[in-house]
C-alpha positions, 0 to 999 in steps of 0.5 A, a space after each residue: 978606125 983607129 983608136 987614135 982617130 976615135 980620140 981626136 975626133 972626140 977631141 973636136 966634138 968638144 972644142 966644138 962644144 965649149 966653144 961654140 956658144 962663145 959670143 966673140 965669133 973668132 972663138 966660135 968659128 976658129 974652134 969650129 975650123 980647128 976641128 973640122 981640119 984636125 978630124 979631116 986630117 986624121 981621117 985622110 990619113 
């Protein structure tokens, strides 16, 4: 695994993490689907 996928995938553990506990839901999941697709992204090439 590259280095760059290590970064983006540490990048999306903390999207996830500051903006999961938001109360407005379009932060908490538009935070999650952005780092699910990034880390998908990158891992698929």
């Amino acid at each position: 695994m590259a280095t760059n996928s290590i970064v983006v995938i540490n990048l999306a553990a903390i999207l996830v993490a500051t903006s999961f506990d938001n109360a407005q839901p379009v932060i908490k999941w538009g935070g999650l689907i952005v780092a699910v697709g990034s880390v998908v992204a990158t891992l698929a090439g």
